[in-house]
N, C-alpha and C positions, 0 to 999 in steps of 0.2 A: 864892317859891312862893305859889301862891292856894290857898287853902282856903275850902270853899264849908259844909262842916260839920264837925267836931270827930269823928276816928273814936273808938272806946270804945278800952280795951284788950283786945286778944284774944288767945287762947292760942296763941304762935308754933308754926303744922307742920310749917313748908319752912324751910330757911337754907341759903344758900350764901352762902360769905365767901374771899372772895379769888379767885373763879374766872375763870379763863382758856382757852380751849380755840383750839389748833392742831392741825390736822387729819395734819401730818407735822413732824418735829423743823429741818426747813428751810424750814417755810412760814409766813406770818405770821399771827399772832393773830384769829381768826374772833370770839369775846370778848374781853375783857379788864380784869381789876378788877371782878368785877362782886360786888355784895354786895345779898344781895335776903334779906326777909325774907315769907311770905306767915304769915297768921293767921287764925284759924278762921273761918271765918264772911263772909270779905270777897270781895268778888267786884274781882278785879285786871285791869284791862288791859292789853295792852302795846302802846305805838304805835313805828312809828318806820319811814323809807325800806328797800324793798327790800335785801336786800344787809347788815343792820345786824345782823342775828343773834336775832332774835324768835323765830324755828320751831328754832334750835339751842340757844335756852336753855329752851326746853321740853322739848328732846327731853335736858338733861340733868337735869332732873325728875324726867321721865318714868322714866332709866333707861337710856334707848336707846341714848348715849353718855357717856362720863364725863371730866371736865373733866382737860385738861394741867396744871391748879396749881388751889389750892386745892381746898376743901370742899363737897358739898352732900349735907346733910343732912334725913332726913324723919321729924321727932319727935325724938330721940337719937341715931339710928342711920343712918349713913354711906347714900345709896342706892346699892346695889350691883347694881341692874336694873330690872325692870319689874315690878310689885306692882299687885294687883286695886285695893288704895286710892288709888290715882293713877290713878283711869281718864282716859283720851284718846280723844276726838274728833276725825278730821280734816277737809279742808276734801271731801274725796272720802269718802265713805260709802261702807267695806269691808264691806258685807254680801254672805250668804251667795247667789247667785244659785236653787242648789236648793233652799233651806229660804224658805217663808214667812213673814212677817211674825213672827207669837208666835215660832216655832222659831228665827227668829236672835235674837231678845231672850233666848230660852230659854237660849244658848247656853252662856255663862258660868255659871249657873246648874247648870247639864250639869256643868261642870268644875269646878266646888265639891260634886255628888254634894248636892242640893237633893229631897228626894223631887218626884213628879211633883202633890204634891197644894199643895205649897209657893208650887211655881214658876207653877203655873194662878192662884195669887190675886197674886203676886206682877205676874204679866205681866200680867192684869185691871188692876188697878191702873195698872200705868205706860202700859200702852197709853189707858188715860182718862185720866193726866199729860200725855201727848203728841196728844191729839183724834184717835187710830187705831184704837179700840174694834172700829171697822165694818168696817177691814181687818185685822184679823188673818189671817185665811185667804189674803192677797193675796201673791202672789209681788214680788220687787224690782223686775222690768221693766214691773209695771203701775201703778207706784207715780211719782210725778211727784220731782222734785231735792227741794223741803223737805221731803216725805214721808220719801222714804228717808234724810233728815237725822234726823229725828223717830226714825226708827227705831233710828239709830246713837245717837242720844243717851238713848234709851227704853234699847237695852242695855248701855251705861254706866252710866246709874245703878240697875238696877235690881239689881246688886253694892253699889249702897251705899258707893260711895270717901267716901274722906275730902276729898280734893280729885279736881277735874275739871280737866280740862286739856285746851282746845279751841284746833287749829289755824284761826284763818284759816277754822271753820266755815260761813259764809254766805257768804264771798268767793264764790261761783259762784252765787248764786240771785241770782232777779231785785226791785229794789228793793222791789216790794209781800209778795213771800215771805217775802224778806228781813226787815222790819220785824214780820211775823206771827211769828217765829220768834224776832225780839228778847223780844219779848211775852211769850211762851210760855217763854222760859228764864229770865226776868225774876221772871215766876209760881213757876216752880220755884226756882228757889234763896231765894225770899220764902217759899217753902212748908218745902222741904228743910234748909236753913240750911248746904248743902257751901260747903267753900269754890273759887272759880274762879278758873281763870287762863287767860286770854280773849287771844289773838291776835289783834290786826288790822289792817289799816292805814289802814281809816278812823276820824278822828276823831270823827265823828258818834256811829255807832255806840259808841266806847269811850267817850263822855261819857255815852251814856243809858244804859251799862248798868254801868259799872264806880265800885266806892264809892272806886277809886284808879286811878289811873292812871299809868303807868312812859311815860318819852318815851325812845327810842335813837337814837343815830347810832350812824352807822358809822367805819371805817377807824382802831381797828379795834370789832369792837362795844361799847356801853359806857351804863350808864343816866346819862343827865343831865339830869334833874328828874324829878320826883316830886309830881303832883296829890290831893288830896284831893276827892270830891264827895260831891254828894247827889244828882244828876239823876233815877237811878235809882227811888229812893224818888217822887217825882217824879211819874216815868213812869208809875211800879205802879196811882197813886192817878185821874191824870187824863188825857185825851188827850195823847199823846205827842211830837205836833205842838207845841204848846204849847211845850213845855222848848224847842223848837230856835230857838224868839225870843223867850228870856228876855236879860238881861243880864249876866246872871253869864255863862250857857252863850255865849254870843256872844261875850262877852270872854276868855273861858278856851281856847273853840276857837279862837280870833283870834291867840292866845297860843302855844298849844302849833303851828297850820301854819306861825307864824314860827320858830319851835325847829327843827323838823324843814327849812324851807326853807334854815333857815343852817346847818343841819348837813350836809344833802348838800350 
């Protein structure tokens, strides 16, 4: 294992220990073994081929679904569904098509019962986190792909989870959005200090923004290595381009598309 900086120790939020999930009692293993611990403050990646189980072991995080064997835990306490502090991001942006911009940030807000004097400084706020100040008033369909990202990610956090958990979120934007957006979450979680757990399958991307990184195969899913970085910090400080002809970064993404090559 390479390690590029020494992480601190941080107070564990998530654990799951010993999970496994099949999706019927005669089909095989979609996980298996998997023992992941997440910690406050860290921003996690997970890479790994199509088909390995990345988006299933978020979704049992999240709550969505719950593991055939073993545990997963969030704090002390077993997750037994979906909880405002695990907010999720996906790679499609479920915003509201009748409500504009503020109103679906609002929304959750709405359903924590936030007075209305609350949630006006609140959404001020995260709409200046996310550069959509100007559009508030703007409905969904006039809004471009990383906008309505911005917007999905603006309503997330403005509940205030504990941890974030993002599908696969830029997977559909186009390379220069894409990187604007790296940027911009990079800013936030160096602002906010949540902890993230970040899907995707480029490696690029999971090098410049994650302070660890998880590699998976498949058949059946399963973590096998585990990176430590700094890139991130990195990135925060200087052009971004930069980090992607370093030598460390060169040699560690060199490293983990050989992983993934001999594992599919």
């Amino acid at each position: 294992m390479i390690s590029v900086r020494q992480q601190e120790n941080l107070e564990n939020i998530i654990r799951l220990s010993n999970v496994s999930l099949a999706y019927s009692a005669d089909s095989a293993n979609v996980l298996e073994n998997i023992d992941l611990s997440l910690n406050k403050k860290e921003f996690v990646c997970v890479l790994g081929p199509s088909g390995c189980g990345k988006s299933t072991l978020l979704k049992i995080i999240a709550g969505f679904i719950f593991p055939s064997q073993g545990t997963a835990q969030f704090g002390t306490k077993a997750i037994a569904g979906p909880d405002w502090q695990r907010g999720v991001v996906f790679q499609q942006p479920p915003l509201y098509p009748w409500l504009n911009v503020a109103e679906n940030i609002r929304f959750g807000l709405k359903m924590r019962h936030f007075s209305k004097k609350q949630s006006e400084d609140l959404i001020t706020d995260y709409l200046e986190k996310v550069g959509l100040l100007a559009f508030r008033n703007h409905k969904p369909y006039e809004l471009s792909g990383g906008m309505k990202q911005r917007v999905a990610i603006a309503r997330t956090l403005i509940n205030n989870p504990l941890v974030l958990l993002m599908d696969e979120p830029f997977g559909a934007l186009d390379a220069l959005t894409r990187e604007q957006m790296q940027a911009m979450l990079r800013k936030i979680w160096l602002e906010l200090n949540n902890t993230i757990l970040f899907i995707t399958h480029d490696v690029d991307e999971a090098l410049s923004l994650g302070t660890r990184v998880l590699v998976m195969a498949k058949g059946p899913g399963r973590i096998i290595r585990e990176y430590k970085t700094s890139f991130t910090y990195s990135a925060a400080q200087e052009n971004t381009e930069s980090i992607y002809h370093c030598d460390d970064f060169l040699h560690m993404r060199g490293e983990i598309l050989h992983l993934i090559r001999s594992a599919v």
